[in-house]
Backbone as a chain_set.jsonl record, in Angstrom:
{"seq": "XXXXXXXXXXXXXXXXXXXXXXXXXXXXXXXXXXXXXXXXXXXXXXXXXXXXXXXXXXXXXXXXXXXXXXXXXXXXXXXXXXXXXXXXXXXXXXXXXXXXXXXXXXXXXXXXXXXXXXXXXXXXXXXXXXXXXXXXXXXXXXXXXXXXXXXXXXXXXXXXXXXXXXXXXXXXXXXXXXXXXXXXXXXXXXXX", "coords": {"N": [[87.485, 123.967, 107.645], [87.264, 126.62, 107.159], [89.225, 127.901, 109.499], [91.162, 126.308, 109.051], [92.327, 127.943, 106.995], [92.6, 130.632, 107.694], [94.286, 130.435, 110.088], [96.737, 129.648, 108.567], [96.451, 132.122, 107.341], [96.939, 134.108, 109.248], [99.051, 133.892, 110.154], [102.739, 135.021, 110.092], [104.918, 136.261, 107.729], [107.589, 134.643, 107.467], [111.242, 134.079, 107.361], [111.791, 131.502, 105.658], [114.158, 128.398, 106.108], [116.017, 127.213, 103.697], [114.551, 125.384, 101.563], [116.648, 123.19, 100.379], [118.586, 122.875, 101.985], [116.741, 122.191, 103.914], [116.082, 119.354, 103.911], [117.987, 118.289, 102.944], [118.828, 118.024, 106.536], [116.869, 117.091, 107.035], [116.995, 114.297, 105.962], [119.295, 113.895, 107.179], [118.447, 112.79, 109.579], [117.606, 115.143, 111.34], [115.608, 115.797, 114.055], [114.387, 118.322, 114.473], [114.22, 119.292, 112.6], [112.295, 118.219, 110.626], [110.35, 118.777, 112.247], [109.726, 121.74, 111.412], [109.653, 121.287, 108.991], [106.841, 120.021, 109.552], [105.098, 121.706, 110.651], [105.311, 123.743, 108.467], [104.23, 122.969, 106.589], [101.079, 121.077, 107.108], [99.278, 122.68, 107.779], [98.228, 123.564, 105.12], [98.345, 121.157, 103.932], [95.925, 119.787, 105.167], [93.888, 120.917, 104.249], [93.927, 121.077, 102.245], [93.07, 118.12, 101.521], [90.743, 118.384, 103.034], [89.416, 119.299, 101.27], [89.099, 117.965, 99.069], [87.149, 116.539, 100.054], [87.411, 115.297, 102.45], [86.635, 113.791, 105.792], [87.585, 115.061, 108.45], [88.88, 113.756, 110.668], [89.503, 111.848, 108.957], [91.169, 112.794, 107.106], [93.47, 113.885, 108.672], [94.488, 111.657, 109.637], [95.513, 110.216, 107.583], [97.365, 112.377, 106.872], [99.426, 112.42, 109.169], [99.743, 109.614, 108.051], [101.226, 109.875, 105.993], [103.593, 111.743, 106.548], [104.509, 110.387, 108.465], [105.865, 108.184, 106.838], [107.394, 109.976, 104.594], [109.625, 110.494, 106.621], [110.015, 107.914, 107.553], [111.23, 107.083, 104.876], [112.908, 109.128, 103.78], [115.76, 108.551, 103.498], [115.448, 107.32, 100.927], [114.55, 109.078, 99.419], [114.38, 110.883, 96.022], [117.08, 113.847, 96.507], [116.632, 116.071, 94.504], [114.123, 116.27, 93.935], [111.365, 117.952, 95.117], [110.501, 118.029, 98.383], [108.288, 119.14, 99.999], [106.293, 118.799, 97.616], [106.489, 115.762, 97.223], [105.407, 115.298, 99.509], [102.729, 116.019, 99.566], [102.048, 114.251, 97.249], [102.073, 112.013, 98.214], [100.395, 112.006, 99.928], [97.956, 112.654, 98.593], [98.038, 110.277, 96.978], [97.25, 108.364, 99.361], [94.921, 109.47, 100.038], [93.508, 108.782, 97.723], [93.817, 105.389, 97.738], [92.274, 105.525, 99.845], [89.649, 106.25, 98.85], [89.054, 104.167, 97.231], [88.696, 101.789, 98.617], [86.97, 102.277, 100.486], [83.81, 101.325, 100.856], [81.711, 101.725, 100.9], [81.445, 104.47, 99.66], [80.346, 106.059, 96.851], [81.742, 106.428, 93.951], [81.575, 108.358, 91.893], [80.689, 110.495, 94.436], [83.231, 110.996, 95.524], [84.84, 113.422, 95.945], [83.594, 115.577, 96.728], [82.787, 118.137, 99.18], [82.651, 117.716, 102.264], [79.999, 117.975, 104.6], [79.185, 117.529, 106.846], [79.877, 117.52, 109.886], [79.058, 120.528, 110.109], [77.22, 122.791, 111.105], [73.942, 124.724, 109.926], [74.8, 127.823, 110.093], [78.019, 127.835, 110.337], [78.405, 126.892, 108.433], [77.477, 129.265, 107.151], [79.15, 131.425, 107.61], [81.274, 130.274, 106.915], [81.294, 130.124, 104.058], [80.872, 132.789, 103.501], [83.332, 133.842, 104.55], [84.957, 132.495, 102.147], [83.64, 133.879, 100.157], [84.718, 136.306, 100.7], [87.624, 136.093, 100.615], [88.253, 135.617, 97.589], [86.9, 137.461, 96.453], [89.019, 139.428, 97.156], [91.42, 138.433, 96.173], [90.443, 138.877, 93.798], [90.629, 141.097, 93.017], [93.199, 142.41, 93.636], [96.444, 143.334, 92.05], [97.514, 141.785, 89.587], [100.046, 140.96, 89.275], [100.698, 140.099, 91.984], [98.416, 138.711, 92.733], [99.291, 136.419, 90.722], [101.608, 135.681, 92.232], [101.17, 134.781, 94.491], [98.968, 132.647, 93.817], [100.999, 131.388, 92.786], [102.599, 130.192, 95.022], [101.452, 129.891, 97.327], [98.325, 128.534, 96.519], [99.755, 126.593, 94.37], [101.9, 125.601, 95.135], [104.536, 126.477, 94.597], [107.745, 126.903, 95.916], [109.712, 129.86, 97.19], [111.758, 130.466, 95.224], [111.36, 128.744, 93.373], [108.883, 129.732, 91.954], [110.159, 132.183, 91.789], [111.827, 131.83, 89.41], [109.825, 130.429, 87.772], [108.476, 133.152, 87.032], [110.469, 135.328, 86.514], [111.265, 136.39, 87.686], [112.989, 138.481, 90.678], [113.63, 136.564, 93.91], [112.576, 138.371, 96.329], [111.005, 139.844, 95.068], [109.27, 138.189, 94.924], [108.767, 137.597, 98.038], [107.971, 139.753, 98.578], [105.6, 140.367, 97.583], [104.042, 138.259, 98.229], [104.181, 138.948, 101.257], [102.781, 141.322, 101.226], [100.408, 139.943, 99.643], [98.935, 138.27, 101.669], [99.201, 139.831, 103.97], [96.867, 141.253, 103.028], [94.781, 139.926, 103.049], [94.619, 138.629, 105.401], [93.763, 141.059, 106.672], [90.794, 141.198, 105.941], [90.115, 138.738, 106.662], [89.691, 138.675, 109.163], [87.767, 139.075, 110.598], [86.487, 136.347, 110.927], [87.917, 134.645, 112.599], [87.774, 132.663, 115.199]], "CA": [[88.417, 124.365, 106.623], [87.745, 127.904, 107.161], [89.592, 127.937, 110.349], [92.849, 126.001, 108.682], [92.791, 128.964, 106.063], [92.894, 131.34, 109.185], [95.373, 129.59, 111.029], [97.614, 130.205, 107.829], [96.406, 133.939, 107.11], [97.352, 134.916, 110.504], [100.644, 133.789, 110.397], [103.273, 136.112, 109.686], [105.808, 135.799, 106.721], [108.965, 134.525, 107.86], [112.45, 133.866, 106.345], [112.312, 130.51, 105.69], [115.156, 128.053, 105.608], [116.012, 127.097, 101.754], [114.231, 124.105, 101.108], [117.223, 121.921, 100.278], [118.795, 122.68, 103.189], [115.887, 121.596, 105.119], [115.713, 118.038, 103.379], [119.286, 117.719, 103.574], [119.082, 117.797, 107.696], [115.767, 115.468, 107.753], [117.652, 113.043, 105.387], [120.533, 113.543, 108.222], [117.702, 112.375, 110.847], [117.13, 116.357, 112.027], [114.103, 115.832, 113.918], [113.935, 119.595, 114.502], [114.472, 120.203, 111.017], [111.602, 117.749, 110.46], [109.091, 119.45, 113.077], [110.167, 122.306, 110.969], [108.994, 120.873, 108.01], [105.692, 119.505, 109.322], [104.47, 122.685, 110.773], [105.086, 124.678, 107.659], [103.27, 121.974, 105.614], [100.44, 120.543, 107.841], [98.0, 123.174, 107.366], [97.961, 123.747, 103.808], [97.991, 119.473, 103.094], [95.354, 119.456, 105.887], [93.158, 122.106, 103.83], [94.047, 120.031, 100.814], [92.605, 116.857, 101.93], [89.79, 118.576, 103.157], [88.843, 119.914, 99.865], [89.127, 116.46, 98.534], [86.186, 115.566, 100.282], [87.836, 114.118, 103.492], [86.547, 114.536, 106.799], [88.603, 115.488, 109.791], [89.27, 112.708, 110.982], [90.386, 110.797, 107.999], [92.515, 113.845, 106.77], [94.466, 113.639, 109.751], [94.838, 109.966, 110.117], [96.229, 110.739, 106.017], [98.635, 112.95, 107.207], [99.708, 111.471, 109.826], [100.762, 108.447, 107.23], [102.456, 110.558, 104.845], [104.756, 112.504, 107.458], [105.52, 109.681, 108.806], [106.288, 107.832, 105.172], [108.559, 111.048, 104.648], [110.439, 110.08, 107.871], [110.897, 106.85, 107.028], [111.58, 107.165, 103.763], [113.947, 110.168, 103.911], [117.025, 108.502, 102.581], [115.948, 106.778, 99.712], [114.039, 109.922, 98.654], [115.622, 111.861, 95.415], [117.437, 115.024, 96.754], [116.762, 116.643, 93.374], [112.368, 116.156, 94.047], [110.308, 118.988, 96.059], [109.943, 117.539, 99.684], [106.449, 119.006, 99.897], [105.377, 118.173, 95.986], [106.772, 114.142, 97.565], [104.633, 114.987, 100.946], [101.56, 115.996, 98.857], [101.783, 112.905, 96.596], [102.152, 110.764, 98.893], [98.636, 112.484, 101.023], [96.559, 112.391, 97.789], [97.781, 108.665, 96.842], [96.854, 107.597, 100.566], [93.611, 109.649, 99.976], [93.164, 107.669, 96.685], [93.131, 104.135, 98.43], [91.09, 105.775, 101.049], [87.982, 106.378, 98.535], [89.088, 103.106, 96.526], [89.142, 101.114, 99.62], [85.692, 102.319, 101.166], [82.376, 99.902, 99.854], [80.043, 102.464, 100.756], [81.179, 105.42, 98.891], [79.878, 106.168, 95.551], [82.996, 107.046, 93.492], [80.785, 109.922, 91.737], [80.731, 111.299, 95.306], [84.122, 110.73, 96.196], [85.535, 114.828, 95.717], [82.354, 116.414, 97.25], [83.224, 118.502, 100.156], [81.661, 116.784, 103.463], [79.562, 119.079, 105.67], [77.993, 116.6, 107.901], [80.018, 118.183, 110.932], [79.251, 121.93, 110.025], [75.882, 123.129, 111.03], [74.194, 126.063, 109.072], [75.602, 128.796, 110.691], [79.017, 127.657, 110.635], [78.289, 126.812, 106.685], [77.302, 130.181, 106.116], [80.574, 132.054, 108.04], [82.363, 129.492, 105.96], [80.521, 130.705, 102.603], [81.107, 134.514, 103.4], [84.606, 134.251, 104.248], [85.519, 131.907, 101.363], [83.654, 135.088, 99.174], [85.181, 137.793, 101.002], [88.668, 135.66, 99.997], [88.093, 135.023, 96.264], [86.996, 139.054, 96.363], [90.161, 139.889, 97.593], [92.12, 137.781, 95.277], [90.223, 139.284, 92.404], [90.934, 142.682, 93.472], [94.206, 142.601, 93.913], [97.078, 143.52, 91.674], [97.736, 141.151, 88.671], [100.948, 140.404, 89.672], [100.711, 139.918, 93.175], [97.324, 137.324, 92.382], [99.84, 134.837, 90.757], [102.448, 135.451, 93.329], [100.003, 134.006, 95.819], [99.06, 131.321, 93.556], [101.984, 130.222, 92.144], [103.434, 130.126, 96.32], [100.643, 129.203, 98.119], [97.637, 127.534, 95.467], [100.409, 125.276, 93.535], [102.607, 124.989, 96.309], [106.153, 126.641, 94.405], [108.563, 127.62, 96.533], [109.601, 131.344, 96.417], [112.958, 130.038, 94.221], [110.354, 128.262, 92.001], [107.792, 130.799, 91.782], [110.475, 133.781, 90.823], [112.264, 131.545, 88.539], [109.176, 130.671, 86.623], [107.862, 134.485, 86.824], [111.543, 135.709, 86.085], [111.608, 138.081, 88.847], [113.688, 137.893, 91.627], [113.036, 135.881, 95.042], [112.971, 139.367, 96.613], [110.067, 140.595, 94.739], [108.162, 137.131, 95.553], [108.901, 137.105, 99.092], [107.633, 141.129, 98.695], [104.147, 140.266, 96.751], [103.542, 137.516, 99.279], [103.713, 139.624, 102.466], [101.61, 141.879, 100.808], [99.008, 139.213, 99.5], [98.743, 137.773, 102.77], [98.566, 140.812, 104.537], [96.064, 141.887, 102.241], [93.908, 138.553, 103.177], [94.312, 138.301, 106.902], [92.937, 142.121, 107.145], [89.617, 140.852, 104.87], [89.608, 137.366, 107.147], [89.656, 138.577, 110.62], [86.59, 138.901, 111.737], [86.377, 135.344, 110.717], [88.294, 133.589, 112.962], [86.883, 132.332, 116.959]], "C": [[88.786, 125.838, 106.776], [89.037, 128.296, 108.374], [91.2, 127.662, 110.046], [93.175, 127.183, 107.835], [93.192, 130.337, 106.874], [94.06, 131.363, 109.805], [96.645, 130.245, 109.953], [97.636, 131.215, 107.762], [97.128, 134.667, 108.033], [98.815, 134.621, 110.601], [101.47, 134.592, 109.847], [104.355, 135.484, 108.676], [107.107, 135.617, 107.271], [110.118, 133.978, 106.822], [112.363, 132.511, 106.565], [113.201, 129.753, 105.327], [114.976, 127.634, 103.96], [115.593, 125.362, 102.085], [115.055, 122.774, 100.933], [117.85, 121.643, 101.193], [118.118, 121.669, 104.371], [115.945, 120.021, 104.696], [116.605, 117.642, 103.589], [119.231, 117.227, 104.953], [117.94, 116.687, 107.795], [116.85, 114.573, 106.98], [118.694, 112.387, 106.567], [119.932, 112.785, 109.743], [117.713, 113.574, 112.091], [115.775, 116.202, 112.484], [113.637, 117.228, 114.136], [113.359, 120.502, 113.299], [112.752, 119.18, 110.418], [110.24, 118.079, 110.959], [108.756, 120.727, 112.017], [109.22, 122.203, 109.825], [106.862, 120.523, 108.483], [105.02, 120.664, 109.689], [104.695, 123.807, 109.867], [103.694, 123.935, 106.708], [101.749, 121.198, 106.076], [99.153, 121.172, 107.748], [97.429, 123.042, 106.395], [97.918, 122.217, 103.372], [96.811, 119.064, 103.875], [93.884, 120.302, 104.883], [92.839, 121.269, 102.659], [92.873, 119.084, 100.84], [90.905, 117.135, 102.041], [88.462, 119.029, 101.854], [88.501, 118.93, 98.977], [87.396, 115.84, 98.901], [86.075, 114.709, 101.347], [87.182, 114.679, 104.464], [87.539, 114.79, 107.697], [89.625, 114.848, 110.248], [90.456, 111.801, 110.264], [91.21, 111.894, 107.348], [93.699, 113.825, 107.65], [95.279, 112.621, 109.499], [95.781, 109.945, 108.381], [97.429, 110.998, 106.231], [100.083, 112.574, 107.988], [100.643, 110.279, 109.253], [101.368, 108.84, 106.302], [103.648, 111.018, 105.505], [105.469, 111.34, 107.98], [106.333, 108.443, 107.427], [107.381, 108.61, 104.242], [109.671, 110.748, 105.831], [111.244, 108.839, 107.937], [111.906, 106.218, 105.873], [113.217, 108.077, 103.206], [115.067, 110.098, 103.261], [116.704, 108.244, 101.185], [115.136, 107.771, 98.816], [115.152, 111.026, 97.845], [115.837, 113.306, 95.83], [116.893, 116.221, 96.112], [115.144, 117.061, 93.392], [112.782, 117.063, 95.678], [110.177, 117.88, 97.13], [108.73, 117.569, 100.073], [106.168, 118.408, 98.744], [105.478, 116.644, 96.765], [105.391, 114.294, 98.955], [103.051, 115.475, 100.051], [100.88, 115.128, 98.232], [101.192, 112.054, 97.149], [100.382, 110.926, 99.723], [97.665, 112.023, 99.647], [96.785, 111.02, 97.548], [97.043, 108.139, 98.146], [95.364, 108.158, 100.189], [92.661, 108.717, 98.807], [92.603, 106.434, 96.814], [92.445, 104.311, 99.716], [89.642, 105.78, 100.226], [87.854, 104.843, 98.134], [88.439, 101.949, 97.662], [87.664, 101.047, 100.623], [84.599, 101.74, 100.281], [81.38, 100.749, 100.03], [79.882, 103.693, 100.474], [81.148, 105.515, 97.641], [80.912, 106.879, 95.053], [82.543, 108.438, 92.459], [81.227, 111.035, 92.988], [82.404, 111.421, 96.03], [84.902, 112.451, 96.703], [84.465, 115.826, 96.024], [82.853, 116.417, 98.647], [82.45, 117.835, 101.516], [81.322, 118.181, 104.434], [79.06, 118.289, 106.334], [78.121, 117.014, 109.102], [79.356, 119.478, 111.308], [77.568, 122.402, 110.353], [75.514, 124.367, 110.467], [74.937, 127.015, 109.057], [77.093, 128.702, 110.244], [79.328, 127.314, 109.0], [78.46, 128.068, 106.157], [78.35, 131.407, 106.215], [81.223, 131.565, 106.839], [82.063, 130.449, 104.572], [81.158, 131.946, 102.557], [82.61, 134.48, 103.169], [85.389, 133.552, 103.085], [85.487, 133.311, 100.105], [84.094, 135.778, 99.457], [86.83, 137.262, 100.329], [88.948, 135.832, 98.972], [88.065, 136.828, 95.976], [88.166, 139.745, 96.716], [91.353, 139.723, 96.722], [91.807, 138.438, 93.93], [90.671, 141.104, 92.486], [92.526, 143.022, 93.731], [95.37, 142.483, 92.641], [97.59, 141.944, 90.621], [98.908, 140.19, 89.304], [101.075, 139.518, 91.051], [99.533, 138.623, 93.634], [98.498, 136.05, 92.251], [100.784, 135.015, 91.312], [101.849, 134.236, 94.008], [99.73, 133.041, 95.371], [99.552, 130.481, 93.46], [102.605, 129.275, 93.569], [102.333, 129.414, 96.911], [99.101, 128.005, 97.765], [98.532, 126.708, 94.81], [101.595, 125.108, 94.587], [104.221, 124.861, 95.411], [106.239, 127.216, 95.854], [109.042, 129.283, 95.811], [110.727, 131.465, 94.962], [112.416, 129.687, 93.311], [109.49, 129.043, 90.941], [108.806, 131.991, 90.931], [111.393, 133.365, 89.317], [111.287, 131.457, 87.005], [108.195, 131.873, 86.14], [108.903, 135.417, 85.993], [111.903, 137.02, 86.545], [112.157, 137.221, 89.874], [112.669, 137.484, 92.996], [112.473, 137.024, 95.848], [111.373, 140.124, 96.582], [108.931, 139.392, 95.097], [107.676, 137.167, 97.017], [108.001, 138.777, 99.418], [105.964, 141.303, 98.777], [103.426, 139.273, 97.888], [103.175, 138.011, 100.52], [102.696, 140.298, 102.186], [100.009, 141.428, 100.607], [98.228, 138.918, 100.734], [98.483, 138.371, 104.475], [96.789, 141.582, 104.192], [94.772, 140.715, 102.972], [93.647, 138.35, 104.82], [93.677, 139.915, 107.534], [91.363, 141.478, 106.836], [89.526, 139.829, 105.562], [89.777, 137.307, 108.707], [88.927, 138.581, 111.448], [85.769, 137.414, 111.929], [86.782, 134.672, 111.861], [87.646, 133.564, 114.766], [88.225, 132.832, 117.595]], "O": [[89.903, 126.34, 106.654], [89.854, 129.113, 107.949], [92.165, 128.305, 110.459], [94.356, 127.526, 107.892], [94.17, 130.99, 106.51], [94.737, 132.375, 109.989], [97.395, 131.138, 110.346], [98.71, 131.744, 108.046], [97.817, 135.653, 107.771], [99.591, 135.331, 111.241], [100.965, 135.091, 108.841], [104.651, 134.294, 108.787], [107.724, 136.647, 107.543], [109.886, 133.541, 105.694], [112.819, 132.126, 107.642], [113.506, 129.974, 104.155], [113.976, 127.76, 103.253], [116.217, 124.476, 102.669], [114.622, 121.644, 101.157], [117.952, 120.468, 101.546], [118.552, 120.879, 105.21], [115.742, 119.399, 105.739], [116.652, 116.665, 104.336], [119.52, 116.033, 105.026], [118.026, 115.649, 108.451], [117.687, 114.116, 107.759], [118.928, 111.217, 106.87], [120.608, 112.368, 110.685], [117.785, 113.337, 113.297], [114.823, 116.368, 111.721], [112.426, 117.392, 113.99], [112.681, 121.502, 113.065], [112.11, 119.868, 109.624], [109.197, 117.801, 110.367], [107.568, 120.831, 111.71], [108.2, 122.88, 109.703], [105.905, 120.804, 107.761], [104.064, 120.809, 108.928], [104.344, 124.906, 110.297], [102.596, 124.363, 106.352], [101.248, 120.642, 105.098], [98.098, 120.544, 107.655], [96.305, 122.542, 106.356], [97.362, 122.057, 102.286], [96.386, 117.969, 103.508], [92.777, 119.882, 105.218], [91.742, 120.89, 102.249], [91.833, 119.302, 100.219], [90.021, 116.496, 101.47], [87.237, 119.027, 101.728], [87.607, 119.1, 98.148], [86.702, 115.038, 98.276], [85.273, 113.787, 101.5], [86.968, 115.889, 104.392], [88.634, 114.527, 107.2], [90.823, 115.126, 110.287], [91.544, 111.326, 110.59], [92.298, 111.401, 107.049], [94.842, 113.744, 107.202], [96.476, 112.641, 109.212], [96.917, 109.477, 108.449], [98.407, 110.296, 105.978], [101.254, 112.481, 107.619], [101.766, 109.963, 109.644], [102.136, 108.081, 105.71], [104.735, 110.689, 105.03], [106.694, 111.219, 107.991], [107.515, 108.115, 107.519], [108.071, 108.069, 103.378], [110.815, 110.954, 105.426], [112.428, 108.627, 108.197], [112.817, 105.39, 105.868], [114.184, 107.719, 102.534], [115.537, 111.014, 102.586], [117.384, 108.728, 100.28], [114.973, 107.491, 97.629], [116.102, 111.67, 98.291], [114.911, 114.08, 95.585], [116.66, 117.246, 96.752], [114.855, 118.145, 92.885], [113.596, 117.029, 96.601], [109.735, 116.796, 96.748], [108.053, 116.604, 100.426], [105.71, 117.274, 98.883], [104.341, 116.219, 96.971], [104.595, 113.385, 99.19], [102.22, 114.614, 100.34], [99.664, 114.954, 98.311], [100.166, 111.436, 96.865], [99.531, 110.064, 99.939], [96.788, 111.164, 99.723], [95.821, 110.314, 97.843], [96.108, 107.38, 97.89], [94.529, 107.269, 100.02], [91.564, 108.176, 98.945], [91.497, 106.101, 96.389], [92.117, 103.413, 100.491], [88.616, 105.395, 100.785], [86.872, 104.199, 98.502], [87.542, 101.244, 97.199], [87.325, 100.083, 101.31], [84.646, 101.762, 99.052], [80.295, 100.641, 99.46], [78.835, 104.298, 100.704], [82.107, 104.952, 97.113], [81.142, 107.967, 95.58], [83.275, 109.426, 92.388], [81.855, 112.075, 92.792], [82.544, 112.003, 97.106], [85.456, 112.54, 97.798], [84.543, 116.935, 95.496], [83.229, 115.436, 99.289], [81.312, 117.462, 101.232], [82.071, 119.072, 104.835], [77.871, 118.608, 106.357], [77.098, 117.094, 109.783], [79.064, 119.708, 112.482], [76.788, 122.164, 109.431], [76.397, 125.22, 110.373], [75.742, 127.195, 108.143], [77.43, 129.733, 109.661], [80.432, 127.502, 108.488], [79.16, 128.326, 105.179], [78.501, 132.225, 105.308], [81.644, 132.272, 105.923], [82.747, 131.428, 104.275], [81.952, 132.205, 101.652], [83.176, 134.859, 102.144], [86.541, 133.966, 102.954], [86.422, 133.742, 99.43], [84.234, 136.552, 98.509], [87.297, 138.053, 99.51], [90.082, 136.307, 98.901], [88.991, 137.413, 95.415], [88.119, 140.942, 96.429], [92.168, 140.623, 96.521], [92.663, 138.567, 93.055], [90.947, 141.955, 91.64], [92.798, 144.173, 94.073], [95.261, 141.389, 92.088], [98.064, 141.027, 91.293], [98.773, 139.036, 89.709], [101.521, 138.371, 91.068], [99.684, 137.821, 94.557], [98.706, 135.13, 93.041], [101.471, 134.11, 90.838], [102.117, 133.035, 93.965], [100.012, 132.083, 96.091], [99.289, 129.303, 93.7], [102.981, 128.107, 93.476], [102.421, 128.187, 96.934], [98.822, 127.011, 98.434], [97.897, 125.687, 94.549], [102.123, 123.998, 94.52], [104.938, 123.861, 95.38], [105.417, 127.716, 96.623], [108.894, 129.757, 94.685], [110.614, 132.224, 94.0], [112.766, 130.151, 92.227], [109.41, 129.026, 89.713], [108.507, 132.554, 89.878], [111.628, 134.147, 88.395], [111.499, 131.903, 85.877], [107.375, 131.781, 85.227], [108.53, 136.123, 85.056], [112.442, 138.062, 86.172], [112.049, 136.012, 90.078], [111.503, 137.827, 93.191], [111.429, 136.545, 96.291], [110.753, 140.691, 97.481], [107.816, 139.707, 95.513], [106.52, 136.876, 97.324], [107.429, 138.895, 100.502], [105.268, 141.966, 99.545], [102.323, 139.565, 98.351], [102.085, 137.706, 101.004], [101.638, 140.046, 102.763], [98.954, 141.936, 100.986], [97.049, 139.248, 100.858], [98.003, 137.911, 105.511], [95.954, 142.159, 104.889], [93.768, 141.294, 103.386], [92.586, 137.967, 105.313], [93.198, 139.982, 108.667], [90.756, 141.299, 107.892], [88.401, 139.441, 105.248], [89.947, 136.292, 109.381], [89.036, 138.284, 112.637], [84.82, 137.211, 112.687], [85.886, 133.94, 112.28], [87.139, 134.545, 115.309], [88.348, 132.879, 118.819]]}, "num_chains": 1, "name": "protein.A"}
């Protein structure tokens, strides 16, 4: 997990296309515009999943059937609905009849993180950099906290995010470089 949170940190903030745009061209059968889409979204629903309780494996194999369920789906999906919020749904329902569906997990245990891969060591990296994260987050500028949440923990867009802050896109897209700068200094000695 730590590694997918990495993978994101390190990435740099780019202008991304406007959201409806992008849905428009998959709807049009853009598969560029669709690659597009899956490598903005892939980490962060992969991170998701994992948090759920999934392992590796079956997070994937998840994903995997949502993206392509978005692909197929594409036309008869409403214009007017979030493309990710629909590609999120669609991952936790599949994760849903994934616990439902298994006879030998205890539905108590179903949302308990799985370490069975992770050996201590690799537990206790995890551990640090999750606290050095959370310390970072708490330390950081009021505003600029629920930037980061509202954008990257609830998964608005920056149009979403400044609408329901009532600041412009401008100052989102501002607070974000910042957060995320702020986070990939504090998570670098983390990554292999």
């Amino acid at each position: 997990m730590i590694i997918e949170i990495l993978f994101f940190l390190s990435l740099s903030i780019q202008s991304y296309e406007d959201p409806i745009r992008l849905f428009e061209r998959i709807r049009a059968g853009d598969k560029e515009a669709f690659k597009n889409f899956y490598d903005r979204n892939q980490s962060a629903l992969f991170s998701f999943l994992l948090s759920k309780g999934l392992d590796r494996t079956t997070a994937e194999d998840l994903i995997q059937q949502a993206f392509l369920i978005i692909w197929e789906k594409r036309k008869q999906i409403d214009p007017a609905r979030s493309l990710r919020s629909y590609l999120f749904t669609t991952a936790y329902n599949r994760m849903l009849n994934h616990f439902r569906d298994r006879k030998d997990m205890e539905s108590e245990f179903a949302f308990v993180l799985s370490s069975e891969e992770k050996n201590p060591e690799e537990m206790a990296v995890q551990s640090e950099a999750i606290r050095n994260m959370h310390n970072v987050l708490a330390n950081m500028p009021e505003r600029r906290r629920s930037v980061f949440e509202f954008c990257y923990l609830k998964g608005f867009s920056h149009k979403e995010a400044a609408s329901a802050m009532n600041i412009s896109v401008k100052t989102i897209e501002n607070h974000m470089a910042l957060a995320l700068k702020e986070l990939r200094e504090a998570l670098k000695y983390y990554s292999k």
